[in-house]
ZAZADO-63109 format. One record per residue (C-alpha): z negated, x, y; residue in one letter. Coordinates in steps of 0.02 Angstrom, whole numbers, plus 50000, padded with zeros to 5 digits. Layout:
<rs>
ZXYA/...
</rs>
This chain:
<rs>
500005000050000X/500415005050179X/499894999650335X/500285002250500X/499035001350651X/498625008450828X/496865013150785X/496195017950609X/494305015550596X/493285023050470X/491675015150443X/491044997850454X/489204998450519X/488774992050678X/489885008750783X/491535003950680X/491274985850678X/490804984950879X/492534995750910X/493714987250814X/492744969450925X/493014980351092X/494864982251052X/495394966550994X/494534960751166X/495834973751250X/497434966851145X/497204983951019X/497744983850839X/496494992850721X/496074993450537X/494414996150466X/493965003950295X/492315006050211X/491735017550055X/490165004750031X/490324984649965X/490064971250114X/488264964750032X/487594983950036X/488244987450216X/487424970250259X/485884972450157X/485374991250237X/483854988950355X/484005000750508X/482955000350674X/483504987450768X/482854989750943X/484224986051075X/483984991251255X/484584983051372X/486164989851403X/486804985551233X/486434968051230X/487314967151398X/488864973451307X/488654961251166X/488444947651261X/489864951451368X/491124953451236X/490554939051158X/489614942751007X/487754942251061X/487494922351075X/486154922350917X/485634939650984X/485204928751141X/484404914751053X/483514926350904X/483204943450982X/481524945051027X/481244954251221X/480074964951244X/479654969851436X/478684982751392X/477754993451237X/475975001351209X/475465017351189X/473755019851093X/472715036051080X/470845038051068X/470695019451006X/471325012351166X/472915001751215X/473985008351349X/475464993551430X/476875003151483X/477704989651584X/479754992551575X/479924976451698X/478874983951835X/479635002251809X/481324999651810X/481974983251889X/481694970151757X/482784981951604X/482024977651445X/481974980551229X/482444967451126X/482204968750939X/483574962550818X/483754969150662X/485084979250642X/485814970250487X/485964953950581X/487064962550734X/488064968250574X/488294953450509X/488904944550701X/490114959450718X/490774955550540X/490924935350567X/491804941450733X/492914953350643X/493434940750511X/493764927350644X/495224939550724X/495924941150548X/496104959650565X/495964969550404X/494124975450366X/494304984050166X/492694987950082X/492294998649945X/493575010549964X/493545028849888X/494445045549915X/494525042550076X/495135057750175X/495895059250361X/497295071550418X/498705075450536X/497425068050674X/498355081750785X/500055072650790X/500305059750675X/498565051950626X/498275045050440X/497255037350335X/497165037850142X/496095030950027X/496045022649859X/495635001349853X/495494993949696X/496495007149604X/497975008549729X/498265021349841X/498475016650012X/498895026050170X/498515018750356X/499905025750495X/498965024350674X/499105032250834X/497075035450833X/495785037350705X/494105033050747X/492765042050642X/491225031150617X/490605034350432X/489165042250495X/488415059950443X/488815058750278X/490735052550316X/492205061650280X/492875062650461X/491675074750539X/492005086050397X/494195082550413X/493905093250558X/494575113950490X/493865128550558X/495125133650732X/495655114650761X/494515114250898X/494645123251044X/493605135151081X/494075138650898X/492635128050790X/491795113050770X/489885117650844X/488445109150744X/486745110050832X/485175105050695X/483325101650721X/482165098850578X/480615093250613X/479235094150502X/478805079450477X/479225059450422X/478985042850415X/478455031750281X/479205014050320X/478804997750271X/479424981550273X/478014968150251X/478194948750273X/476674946050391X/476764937450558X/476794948450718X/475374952850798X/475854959350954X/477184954351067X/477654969651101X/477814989051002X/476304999250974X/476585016550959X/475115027750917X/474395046050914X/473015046150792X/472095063350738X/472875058350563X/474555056050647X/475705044650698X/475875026150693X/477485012050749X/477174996250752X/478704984950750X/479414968250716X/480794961750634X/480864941950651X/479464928350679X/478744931850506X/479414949450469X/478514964450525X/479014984850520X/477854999150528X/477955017150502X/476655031450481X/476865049850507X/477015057850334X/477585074450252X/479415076550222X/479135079950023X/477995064550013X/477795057449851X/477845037849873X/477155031749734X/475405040149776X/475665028549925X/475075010549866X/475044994349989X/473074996549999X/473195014450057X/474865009250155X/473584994450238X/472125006450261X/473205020050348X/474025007050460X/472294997650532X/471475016650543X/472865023150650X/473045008850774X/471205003850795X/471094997850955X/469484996051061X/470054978251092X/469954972950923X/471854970950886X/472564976550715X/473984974050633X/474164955150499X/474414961250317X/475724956550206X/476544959350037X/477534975250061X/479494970050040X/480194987650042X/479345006650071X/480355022850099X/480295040750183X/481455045050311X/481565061350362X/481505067050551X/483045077150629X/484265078650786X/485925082850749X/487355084750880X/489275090550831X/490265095150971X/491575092451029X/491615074650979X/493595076150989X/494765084550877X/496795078250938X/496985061750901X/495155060050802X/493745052950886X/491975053350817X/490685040550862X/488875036050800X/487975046050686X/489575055950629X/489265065650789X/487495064050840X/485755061750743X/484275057950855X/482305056250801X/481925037350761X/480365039250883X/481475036551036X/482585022950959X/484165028951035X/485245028550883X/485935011150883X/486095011151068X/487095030051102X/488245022250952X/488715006951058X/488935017851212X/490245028751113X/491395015351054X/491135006051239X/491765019851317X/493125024751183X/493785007351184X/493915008251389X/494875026451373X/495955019351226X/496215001651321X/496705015151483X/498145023651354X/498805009051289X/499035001451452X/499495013351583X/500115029751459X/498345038951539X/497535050851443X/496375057651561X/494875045951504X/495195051251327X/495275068551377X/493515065151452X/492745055251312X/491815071751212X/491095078051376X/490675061351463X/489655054351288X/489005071851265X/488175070551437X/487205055851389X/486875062551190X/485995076751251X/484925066351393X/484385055851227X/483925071051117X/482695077851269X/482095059451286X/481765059851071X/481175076251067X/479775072851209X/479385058051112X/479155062450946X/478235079551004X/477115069551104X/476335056250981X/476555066850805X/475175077850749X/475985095250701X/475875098950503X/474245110250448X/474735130050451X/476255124850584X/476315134050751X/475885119750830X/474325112150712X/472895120150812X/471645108050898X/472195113351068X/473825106851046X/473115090551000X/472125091451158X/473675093851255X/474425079951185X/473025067851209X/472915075451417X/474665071751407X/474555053451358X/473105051751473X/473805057751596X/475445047051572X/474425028751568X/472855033451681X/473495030051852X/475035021351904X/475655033952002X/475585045651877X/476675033951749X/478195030951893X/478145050051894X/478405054751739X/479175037351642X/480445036351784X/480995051551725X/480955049951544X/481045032251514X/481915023351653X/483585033751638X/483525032251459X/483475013651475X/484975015051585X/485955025951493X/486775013451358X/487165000951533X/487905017351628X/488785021051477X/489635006851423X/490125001951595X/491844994151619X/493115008351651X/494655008051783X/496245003851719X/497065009151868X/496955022652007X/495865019452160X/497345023752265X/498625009152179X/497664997252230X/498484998252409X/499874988852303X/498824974052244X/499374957552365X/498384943852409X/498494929452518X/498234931352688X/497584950952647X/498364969252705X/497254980952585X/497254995552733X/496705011652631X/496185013452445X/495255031252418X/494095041152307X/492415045952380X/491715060452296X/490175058752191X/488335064252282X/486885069752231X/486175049852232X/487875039852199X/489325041352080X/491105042452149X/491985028652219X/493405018452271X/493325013552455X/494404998852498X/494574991852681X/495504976252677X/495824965452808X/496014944652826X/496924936152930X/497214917052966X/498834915153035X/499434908553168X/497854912753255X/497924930053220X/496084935353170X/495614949753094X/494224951852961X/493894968552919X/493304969852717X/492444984852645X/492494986352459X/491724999852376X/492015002352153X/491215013452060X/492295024851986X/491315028051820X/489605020851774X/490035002951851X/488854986551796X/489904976251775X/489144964651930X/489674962352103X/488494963452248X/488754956552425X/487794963952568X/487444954252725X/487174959552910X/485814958053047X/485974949953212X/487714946453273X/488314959253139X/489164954152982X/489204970152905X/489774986952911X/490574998652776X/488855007552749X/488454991352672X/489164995852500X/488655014452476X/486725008152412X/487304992952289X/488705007952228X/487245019552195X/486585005152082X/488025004251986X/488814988252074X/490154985152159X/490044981252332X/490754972452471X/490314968252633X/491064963352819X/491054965052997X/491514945952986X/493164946353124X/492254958153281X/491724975653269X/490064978953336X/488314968153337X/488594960753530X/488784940753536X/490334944353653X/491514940053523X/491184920853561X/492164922053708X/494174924953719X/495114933553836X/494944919053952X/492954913853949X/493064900953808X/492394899653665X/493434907453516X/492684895353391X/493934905553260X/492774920253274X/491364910853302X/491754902253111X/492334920353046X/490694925553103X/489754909953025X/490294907052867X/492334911152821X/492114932552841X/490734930952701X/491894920452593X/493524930152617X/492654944652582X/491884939052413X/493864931252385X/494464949152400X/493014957052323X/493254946852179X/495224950852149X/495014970152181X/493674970752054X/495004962051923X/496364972851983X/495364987451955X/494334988051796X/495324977151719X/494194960451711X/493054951451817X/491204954151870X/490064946651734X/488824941051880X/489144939752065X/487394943452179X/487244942052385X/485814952452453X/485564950552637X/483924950552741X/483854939252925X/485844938352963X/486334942852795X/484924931052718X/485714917252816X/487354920552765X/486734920852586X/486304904952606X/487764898652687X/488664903852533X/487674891752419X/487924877052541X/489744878852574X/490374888952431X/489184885752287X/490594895752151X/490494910852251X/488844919552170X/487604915252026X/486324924152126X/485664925752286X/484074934452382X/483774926752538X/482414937052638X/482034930152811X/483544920752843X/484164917153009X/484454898152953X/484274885453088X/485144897953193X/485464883453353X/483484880953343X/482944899353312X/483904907453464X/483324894453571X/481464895953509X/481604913953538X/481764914253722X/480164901253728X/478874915553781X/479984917353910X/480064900853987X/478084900053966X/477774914554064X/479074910754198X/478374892254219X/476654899054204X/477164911854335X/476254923254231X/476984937554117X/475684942054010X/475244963653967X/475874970353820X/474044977153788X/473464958853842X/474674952853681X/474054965353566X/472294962053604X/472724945153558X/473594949053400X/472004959253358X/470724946453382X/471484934053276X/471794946453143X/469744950653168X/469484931453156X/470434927553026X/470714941552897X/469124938152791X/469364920452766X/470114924052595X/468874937452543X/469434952252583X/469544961852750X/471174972652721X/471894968552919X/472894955252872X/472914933752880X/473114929852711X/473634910852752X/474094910652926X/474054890552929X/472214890252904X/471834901153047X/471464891553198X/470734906653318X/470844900553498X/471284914253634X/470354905453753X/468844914453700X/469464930653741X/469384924453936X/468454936754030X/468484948653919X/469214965553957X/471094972453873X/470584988553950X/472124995154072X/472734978654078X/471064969754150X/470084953854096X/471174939954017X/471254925754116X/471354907454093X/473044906254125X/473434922953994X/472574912053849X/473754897753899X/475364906053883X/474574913253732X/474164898553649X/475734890553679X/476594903753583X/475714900953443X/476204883553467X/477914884853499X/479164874953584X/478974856553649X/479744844653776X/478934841353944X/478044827353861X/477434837753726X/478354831653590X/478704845253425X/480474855653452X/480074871153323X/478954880753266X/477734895753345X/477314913653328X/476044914253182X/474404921753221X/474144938353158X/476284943053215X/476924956053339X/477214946253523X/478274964353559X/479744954653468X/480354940253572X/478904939753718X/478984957253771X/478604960453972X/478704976054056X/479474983554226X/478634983054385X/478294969154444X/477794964154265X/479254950454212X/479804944754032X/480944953353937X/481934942553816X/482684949453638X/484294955653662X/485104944753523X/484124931653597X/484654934853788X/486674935653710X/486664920553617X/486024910653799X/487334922653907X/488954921753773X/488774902953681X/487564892853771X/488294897353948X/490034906253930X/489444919554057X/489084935954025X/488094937954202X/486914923454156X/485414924754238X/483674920654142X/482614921454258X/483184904954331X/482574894554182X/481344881554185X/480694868854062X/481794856054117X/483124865954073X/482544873253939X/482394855153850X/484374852353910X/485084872153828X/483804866553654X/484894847253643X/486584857953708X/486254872853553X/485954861153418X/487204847453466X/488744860053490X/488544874053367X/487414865753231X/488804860053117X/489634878153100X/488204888853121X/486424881853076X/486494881852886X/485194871352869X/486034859252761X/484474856252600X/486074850852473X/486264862352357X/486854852452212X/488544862452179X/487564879652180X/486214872952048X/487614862651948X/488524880951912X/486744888251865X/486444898452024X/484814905252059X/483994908252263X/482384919352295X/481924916452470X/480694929852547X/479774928052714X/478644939652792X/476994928352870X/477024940053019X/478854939453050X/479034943153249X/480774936953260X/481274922653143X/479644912853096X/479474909252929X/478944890952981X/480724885953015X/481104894352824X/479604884852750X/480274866552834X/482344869252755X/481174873552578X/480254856952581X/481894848452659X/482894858652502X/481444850052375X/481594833152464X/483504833052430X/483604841852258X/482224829452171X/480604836452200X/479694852852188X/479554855351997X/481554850551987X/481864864052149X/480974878152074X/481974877251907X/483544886352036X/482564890452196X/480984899052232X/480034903552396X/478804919752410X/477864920652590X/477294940652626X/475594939352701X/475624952652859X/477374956552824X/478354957852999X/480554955352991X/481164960552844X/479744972052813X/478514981352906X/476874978052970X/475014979052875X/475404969652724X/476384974352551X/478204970452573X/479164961952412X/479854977652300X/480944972152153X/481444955452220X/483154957152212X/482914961852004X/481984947752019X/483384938052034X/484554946851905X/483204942751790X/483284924051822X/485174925351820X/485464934451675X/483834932251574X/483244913151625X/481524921751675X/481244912351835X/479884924251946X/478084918251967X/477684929352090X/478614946052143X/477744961652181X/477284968852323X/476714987052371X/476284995552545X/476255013152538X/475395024352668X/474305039052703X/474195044152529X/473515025252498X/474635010852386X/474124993452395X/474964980352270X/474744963452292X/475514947652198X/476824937252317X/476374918652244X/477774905952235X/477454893052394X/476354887452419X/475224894752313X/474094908952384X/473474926652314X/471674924552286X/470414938952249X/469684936852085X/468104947552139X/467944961352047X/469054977152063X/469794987652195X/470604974252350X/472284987052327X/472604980852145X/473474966652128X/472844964751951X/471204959352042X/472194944952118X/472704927452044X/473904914552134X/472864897452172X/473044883752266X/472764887052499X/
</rs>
């Protein structure tokens, strides 16, 4: 029998299988052949612990639906020495990436039910099987029930593992420099494994360092568990019954807490032996080697599974590259760029399995000071915070990464080609590579720009695709102020591993002055580019580039903006609810024709008043209420915990002194207290909300000069000069309640319906699944975070309730947090994972962390979902936010 094919795969574990999936996915042609029967290949129990890159890859391509609905996540795993329990929290330290366990014989069998369904060949129990001519015309023979049979293909694709035939095809001088290189470890030691059929009793993997060695605790499924113990390679099982098995086991995890492991009957025992094994290159002409026919790692890191699915990902992208476009320059690549990444998982394995095995008696290492140093080195890995981020950062979060990096979607075309791509209403100006840094990959930079004809606008895109190491998610970046964007705006999501757009949304620059055209008139074009349409055309573009480019579309589409940009987040989910399945909204500039007006209402009190009030006389103020209020929840940390419940009056601060300034008046406590307030009519009636007490007056009631007069916001002052007035020479000085009441109608009457973005209907955003984290900071000085609180209840009114709004859209207020950040309190840190997470993993956030770092000193503190409160439980240090629960104000 002969076949013909465009890739010949040898091996059908979970590398070949997961290969020949990939390239039927990119319109390839392969054949797999096995030497073992289907039931035995099915049957083998590996470790099955999938980070979080993998499953990303499974999912995407389609085969990781029961993965999904059977794999069991684990945020994080324990490490236990000296009879304690250590959480090492892989949420918290690295953005929300996580383990899930699923045995590897079930992924085999979904890659096998996949395989069958494309009707591709997949031939089991073959013998003799032998590859050759893999440097010009690539072959495959082998022997199937008796017949010899021969596969022509244009690739072979060794994945038989270290005991395969491929590795071995490769002579002595086929490989330049002139020989295959094989680097071996042995390490002295092993594991005895077991599988038992006892119920999990931990969530979560338990790895241990006992002073009679080491100890894994696994899990397999609901009712299955795995566990290994350190052993001696020459180990004689059968001195090894399930009683001693048992009493090893419970002696080496003892835990102080009383947790131990539920007994079992003992399905299946065996000793694996511990090594690292790397061939290089992984190339030899047309014969690729993937798996563990070119790299071996320790079990103790449980990299094996994962660096095999990063091979084949990015094999099939260099192979997909070749078939499509004749490029050979990512198969050229493929030994060094998977080599890169092997080696970062042997160091990972090595420190691993050096720091939680006890060295064999009469080894180099066996002495009791080495145990010591292992034990110092735990300790000091799980016995401050600071000291974990440090040193798992290093050696765990990259790791974690590496499988996503890895098996990122390559380019299928050159960054520069894409100056060729057309789309409606588009010019794509310039298409280059940025060269790699020391903190970001290389990139594609694309500036594109929009225009609506006949009216001849011009939105300015910036794109920015990573050329290797991409996430396979899109990120839009918002703006601040009058700002859309700039094309600075994609270099940080880039660094991630997204790709990024963002827009100066039709005007360069952050002045209001676009409003007007060339004759004094409002250019309501710009004013809508600037709104709502640059955001959406650049998304549009963002979307088709990323096709063009790598080939398929983002899995996920995320906004990220803060004030402006959380506004225009927003305005995405309210007018175009398809456009992302994500979006974090931190202080956002919604009810932008209320907000601008508000802004200049320090102003008008102090001109009316005819009394501009000290900056020291505002900060004295701020102080006092802080002083009067910070305790009310139980700890004194200079900040209002729940602003609404502090009710400090500045009239008691009259005739008291504000130093330089003098003694505060009557008539200072007035214009004080109305800012706090916040706008009314002349008959006192509600217009919008106040400065909250504990905030920064610097940011919209600022005085200075001499005499002392107000001094509005500069955004603020534009909006009033450019929209509200349509002259740039207005004059505020000249305002005075009266009219103040007539610009407040004139703002929300005229612009509302293109720029508030207030609208509470999101039914077409939560229909497609999308997902909102709003963010506000209590002590926000420029946008209040009442006016974000009112659209939230307005949003649950609309959308059925709060229970039925928090299932897509969640609020977090930032106690003593000032405009997008700053100020005494802990600031949100992770939020926008947060959302990925909800996206991507249905875990909606309860409360997102928050840290303030400073003179040496961290705080953390728990953000509660509104409008719930952090409350001190009373005990432990006020800067732990352990010590804090979320309760009812």
């Amino acid at each position: 029998m002969k076949l013909r094919t465009q890739v010949g795969i040898v091996g059908a574990g979970p590398a070949g299988l997961l290969l020949g999936h990939l390239l039927h996915v990119e319109g390839i042609d392969s054949v797999i052949v096995e030497r073992r029967s289907r039931e035995h290949v099915i049957e083998r129990v590996r470790a099955g612990v999938l980070e979080q890159g993998t499953v990303d890859l499974l999912i995407e391509v389609g085969v990781g639906e029961r993965l999904r609905r059977e794999g069991m996540r684990h945020g994080g795993i324990h490490l236990c020495f000296q009879g304690r329990r250590h959480r090492i929290d892989f949420d918290e330290l690295t953005g929300g990436r996580s383990i899930t366990v699923y045995g590897q014989n079930e992924l085999v069998k979904d890659l096998m039910v996949a395989r069958y369904a494309t009707g591709r060949p997949l031939i089991f129990e073959v013998d003799n099987v032998s590859a050759a001519d893999f440097d010009s015309a690539p072959r495959i023979a082998f022997r199937a029930d008796g017949e010899e049979c021969e596969i022509a293909c244009d690739f072979i694709a060794g994945c038989d593992g270290y005991h395969g035939v491929c590795r071995p095809s490769i002579k002595p001088g086929k490989v330049a420099p002139g020989k295959l290189r094989i680097f071996e470890k042995e390490y002295p030691f092993a594991w005895l494994g077991i599988l038992a059929a006892a119920a999990p009793s931990s969530d979560e993997l338990v790895y241990a360092l006992h002073d009679r060695g080491f100890a894994l605790y696994s899990m397999r499924s609901p009712t299955v568990t795995r566990l290994y113990l350190q052993c001696a390679p020459d180990e004689n099982l059968a001195e090894w019954s399930d009683e001693r098995i048992w009493e090893e086991l419970e002696a080496r995890l003892a835990s102080d807490d009383g947790w131990r492991p539920n007994r079992g009957a003992i399905l299946q025992k065996g000793i694996t032996g511990m090594r690292s094994f790397v061939a290089e290159p992984m190339r030899c002409g047309r014969l690729f080697l993937a798996g563990d026919a070119a790299h071996i790692v320790p079990p103790t890191g449980a990299k094996g599974l994962n660096l095999a699915a990063a091979d084949v990902r990015v094999l099939a992208g260099a192979l997909a590259a070749y078939y499509r476009e004749g490029r050979e320059n990512l198969l050229d690549g493929y030994s060094d760029r998977c080599l890169r990444r092997v080696w970062k998982a042997q160091r990972f394995s090595w420190w691993m399995t050096t720091m939680l095995h006890r060295a064999p008696a009469g080894s180099v290492t066996a002495s009791e000071f080495d145990y010591r140093r292992q034990l110092a080195e735990l300790d000091y890995l799980t016995g401050s915070r600071a000291a974990m981020m440090r040193q798992l950062t290093i050696a765990l979060l990259f790791d974690l990464a590496l499988v996503g990096l890895a098996g990122a979607q390559q380019p299928v075309r050159s960054c520069e080609s894409l100056t060729a791509v057309s789309l409606p209403n588009t010019t794509i100006e310039s298409a280059a590579t940025e060269a790699a840094s020391a903190n970001r990959p290389a990139f594609c930079r694309v500036t594109a720009v929009t225009t609506h004809h006949p009216a001849g606008d011009q939105i300015k895109i910036f794109i920015g695709l990573p050329l290797t190491e991409w996430n396979g998610r899109f990120q839009g970046v918002g703006g601040g102020g009058f700002m859309g964007g700039n094309a600075n705006g994609v270099v940080a999501p880039v660094a991630q591993g997204y790709a990024a757009g963002s827009t100066d949304t039709g005007h360069e620059g952050g002045s209001g002055s676009f409003a007007l055209d060339s004759t004094g008139h409002l250019n309501w074009l710009l004013i809508r580019d600037n709104a709502y349409l640059g955001i959406h055309e650049m998304t549009v573009t963002a979307q088709a580039l990323i096709k063009a480019f790598y080939g398929a579309a983002a899995r996920h589409s995320y906004f990220n903006g803060c004030s402006t940009g959380g506004r225009q987040g927003l305005s995405e989910a309210q007018r175009y609810p398809a456009d992302y399945d994500g979006i974090l909204s931190g202080a956002p500039a919604i009810n932008w024709t209320r907000l601008h007006v508000e802004q200049m209402w320090g102003t008008v009190v102090m001109l009316a008043a005819k009394n501009p009030v000290a900056q020291c006389k505002l900060a004295a103020a701020q102080a006092a209420a802080v002083a009067a209020c910070d305790a009310a929840d139980g700890v004194k940390d200079g900040v209002i915990e729940n602003p609404r419940a502090c009710t400090y009056d500045p009239r008691q601060l009259v005739g008291t002194s504000a130093g330089d300034c003098g003694d505060f008046t009557k008539a200072d406590a007035d214009v004080i207290r109305k800012i706090w307030q916040g706008p009314r009519r002349q008959d006192g009636s509600f217009l919008w909300y106040g400065l909250q007490r504990g905030g920064d007056f610097n940011g919209l009631s600022s005085t200075g000069g001499t005499p002392l007069v107000p001094r509005p916001n500069p955004i603020t002052l534009e909006w009033w000069r450019y929209f509200l007035n349509q002259n740039p020479q207005w004059d505020y000085t000249t305002l005075t309640p009266a009219s103040y009441e007539h610009y407040w109608d004139q703002s929300v009457e005229e612009f509302s319906a293109v720029l508030a973005t207030d609208n509470p209907d999101l039914t077409g955003f939560r229909d497609r699944g999308g997902k909102i984290v709003l963010w506000h900071g209590w002590s926000d000085q420029l946008i209040y975070p009442e006016g974000t609180i009112d659209y939230y209840q307005r949003v649950q009114k609309q959308m059925g309730g709060a229970d039925n709004t928090s299932k897509f859209a969640r609020l977090f207020l930032a106690p003593g947090v000032g405009h997008c950040g700053g100020g005494p309190g802990p600031a949100p840190d992770g939020q926008f994972e947060a959302v990925v997470r909800w996206v991507e993993e249905g875990k909606a956030p309860e409360t997102l962390n928050a840290v303030r770092r400073g003179n040496g000193v961290m705080r953390t503190r728990p953000l509660c979902q509104f409008p719930m409160v952090a409350k001190y439980k009373g005990t432990g240090s006020t800067d732990d936010a352990a010590n804090f629960m979320c309760a009812a104000q």
